[in-house]
N, C-alpha and C positions, 0 to 999 in steps of 0.2 A: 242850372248854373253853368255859365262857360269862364273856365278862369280862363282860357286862354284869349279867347277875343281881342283883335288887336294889337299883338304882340308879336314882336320878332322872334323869327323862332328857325334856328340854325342846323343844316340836315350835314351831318360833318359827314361827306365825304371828298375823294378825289376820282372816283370812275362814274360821275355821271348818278348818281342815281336818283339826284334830283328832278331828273326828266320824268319821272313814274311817281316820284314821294308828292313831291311840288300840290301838283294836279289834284290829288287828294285832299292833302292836309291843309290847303289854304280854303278850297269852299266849307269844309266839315267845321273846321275848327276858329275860322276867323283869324287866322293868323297872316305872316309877311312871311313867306321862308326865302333864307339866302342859305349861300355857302361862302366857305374859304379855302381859297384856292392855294393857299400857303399851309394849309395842314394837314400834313403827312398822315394818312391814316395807314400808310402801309410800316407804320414802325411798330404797329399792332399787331404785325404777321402778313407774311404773303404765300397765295398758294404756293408758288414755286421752292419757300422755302429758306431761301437768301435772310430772313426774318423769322426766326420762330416765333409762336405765337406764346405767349409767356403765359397764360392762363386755361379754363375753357371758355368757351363761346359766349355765354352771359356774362361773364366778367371781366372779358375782352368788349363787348359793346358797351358794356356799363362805365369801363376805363376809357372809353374811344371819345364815348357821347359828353364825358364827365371835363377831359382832356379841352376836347376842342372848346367847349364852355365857358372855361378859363381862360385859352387862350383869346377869344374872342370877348372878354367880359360880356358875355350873354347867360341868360337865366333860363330859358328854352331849348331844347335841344333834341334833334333825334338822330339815331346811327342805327346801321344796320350788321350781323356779323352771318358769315357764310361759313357752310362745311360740305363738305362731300366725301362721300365714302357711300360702306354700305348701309341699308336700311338698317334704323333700331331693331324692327321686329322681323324682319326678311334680310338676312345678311347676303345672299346670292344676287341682291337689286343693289342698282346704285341709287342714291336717292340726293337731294340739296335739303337741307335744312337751313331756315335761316332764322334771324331770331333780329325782331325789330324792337327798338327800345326807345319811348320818349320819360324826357328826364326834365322835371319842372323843379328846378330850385328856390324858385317862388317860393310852393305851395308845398314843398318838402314833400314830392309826387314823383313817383316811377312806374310807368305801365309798360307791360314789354308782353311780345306774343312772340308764338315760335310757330313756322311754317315747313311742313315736312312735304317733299314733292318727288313724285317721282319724277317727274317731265325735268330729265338736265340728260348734256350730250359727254356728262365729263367720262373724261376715258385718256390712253397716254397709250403708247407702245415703243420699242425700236424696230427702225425700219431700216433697212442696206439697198434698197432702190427706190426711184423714183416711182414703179411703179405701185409700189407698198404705200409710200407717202400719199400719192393721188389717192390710194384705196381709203385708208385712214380718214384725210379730207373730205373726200365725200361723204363719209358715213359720219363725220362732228359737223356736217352741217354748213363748211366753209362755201364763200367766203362770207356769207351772213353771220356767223361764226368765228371769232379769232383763234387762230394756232399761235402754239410757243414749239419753237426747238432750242435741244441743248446736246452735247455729246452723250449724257447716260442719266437716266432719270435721278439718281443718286448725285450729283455733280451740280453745285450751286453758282457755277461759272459758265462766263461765255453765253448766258442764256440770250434766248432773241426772242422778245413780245412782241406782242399784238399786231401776229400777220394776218393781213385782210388780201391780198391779191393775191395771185398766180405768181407774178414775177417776185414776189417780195419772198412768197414761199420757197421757189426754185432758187433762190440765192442763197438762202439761210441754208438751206438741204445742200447743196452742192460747198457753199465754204464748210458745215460742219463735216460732213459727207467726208470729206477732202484731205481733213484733220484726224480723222478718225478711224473714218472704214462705216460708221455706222452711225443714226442720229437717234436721239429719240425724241418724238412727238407729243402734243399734249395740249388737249384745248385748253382755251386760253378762258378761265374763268369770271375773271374781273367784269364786272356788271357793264361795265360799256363795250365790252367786246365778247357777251356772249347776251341776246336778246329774249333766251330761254331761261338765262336767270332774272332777268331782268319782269321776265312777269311773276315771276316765283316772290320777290320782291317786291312788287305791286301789289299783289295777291295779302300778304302779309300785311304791307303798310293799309289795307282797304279793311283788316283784321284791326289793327291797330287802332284804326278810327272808329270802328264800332264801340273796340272797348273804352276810349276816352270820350265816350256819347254814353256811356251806360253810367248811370250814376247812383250811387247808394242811397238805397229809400232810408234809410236814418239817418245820416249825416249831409247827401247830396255831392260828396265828393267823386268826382270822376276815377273810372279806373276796375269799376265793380265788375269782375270777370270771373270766370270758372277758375277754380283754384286744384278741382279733385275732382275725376272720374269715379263713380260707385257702379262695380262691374255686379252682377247678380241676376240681371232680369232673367222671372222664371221660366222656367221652358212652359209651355203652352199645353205638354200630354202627358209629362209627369209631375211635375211642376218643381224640378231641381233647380241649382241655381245654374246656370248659364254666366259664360264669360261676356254677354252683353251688357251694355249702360244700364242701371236702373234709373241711379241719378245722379246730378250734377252740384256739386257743392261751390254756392259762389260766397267772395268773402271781401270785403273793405280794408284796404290796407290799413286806409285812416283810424275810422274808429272801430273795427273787430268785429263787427257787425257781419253775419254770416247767417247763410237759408239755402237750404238744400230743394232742388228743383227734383219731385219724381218724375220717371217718363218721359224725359226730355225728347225723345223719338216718337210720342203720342201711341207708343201700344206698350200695352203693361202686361202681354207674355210674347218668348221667344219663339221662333219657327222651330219644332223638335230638330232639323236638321242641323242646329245650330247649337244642341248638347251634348255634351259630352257622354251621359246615358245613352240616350236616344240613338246617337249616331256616333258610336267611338271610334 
């Protein structure tokens, strides 16, 4: 069953990310995707701050994708929402998490995936020389990579986005510089000007299409994905349980229809190095 086939179907953002979604969701799914270039997704929150983000991250895309929907009277829709910080389970990492959401108001249908990555260059500092700033620079990766500076990380004013050159950088550093005594730095996140999230986001939306390709063996509705990790698989030389997957519990939003996948990793005991007995 493809409900979507031939249908317009709206990727609400403003940084571009329909260059990576596009490509995907029109051969999988049979769709037309456009954008609107008059809606503001950044009134949902921007790194920098200038906009707090008024919820968390699922119900900031869920508001985003739900928003532009309306404003566009379209029935179709997909948004994507971003975070950075540290990892859930390694907080000493930085990690992006993103969380893709398609929203069919058709078919009274919401599938959304979430992508944890470690591969992002985000990072900030203050710097009082040029030579600090170039150090910085090279290590976010610029100018493939966009920079933001501002007078103090804490300061929602005066900011300057999405610098891609040398000269563009050495003016924003020398007028802040100038004002201050000192700048602070900080990639620039936004999906068109940084290409490392940008696959992170791809990665996701490639997520996305699998699971509105998986379709529920009772009812046939799109959307049937892992709902619940079941951690236990035995250890292999004593046979305790272990913190690995045993199995996977998938479930139909539609009709409730739910089946537990054992083994989803195809071996049914753990390496002892990997218990907690065995190797504490």
């Amino acid at each position: 069953m493809n409900l979507f086939a031939n249908r317009k179907l709206l990727i609400a953002t403003k940084h571009a990310k329909e260059r990576v979604m596009a490509p995907l969701l029109e051969p999988a799914l049979g769709v037309q995707c456009f954008t609107d270039p008059a809606f503001d997704t950044d009134a949902f929150g921007t790194f920098t701050a200038e906009v707090a983000r008024a919820g968390d991250p699922l119900t900031t895309v869920r508001q985003k994708c739900l928003r532009a929907l309306e404003a566009n009277h379209c029935d179709l829709g997909v948004a994507s929402e971003g975070s950075f910080g540290p990892h859930p389970a390694s907080p000493f990492v930085r990690a992006d998490e993103e969380w893709v959401l398609l929203l069919d108001r058709k078919h009274n249908l919401e599938i959304t995936v979430r992508e944890i990555s470690l591969n992002t260059n985000f990072n900030g500092q203050t710097v009082a020389s040029e030579e600090a700033l170039w150090a910085f620079a090279d290590a976010a990766l610029f100018p493939s990579h966009g920079l933001i500076l501002r007078r103090a990380a804490d300061d929602p004013t005066g900011i300057i986005k999405g610098i891609t050159t040398s000269e563009q950088l050495r003016r924003a550093f020398q007028k802040i510089y100038g004002e201050s005594g000192s700048a602070y730095v900080e990639t620039d996140m936004r999906a068109l000007y940084n290409p490392t999230r940008m696959a992170v986001i791809e990665k996701a939306t490639a997520a996305l299409v699998a699971k509105a390709q998986s379709c529920c063996p009772q009812c046939a509705m799109p959307g049937f994905g892992i709902t619940a990790a079941r951690r236990g698989l035995a250890c292999g030389l004593c046979g305790s349980p272990t913190r690995s997957v045993r199995s996977y519990e998938y479930a139909c939003q539609h009709c409730g229809f739910a089946k537990e996948e054992l083994y989803p990793h195809a071996k049914t005991k753990e390496d002892p190095m990997y218990c907690d007995f065995c190797n504490p």
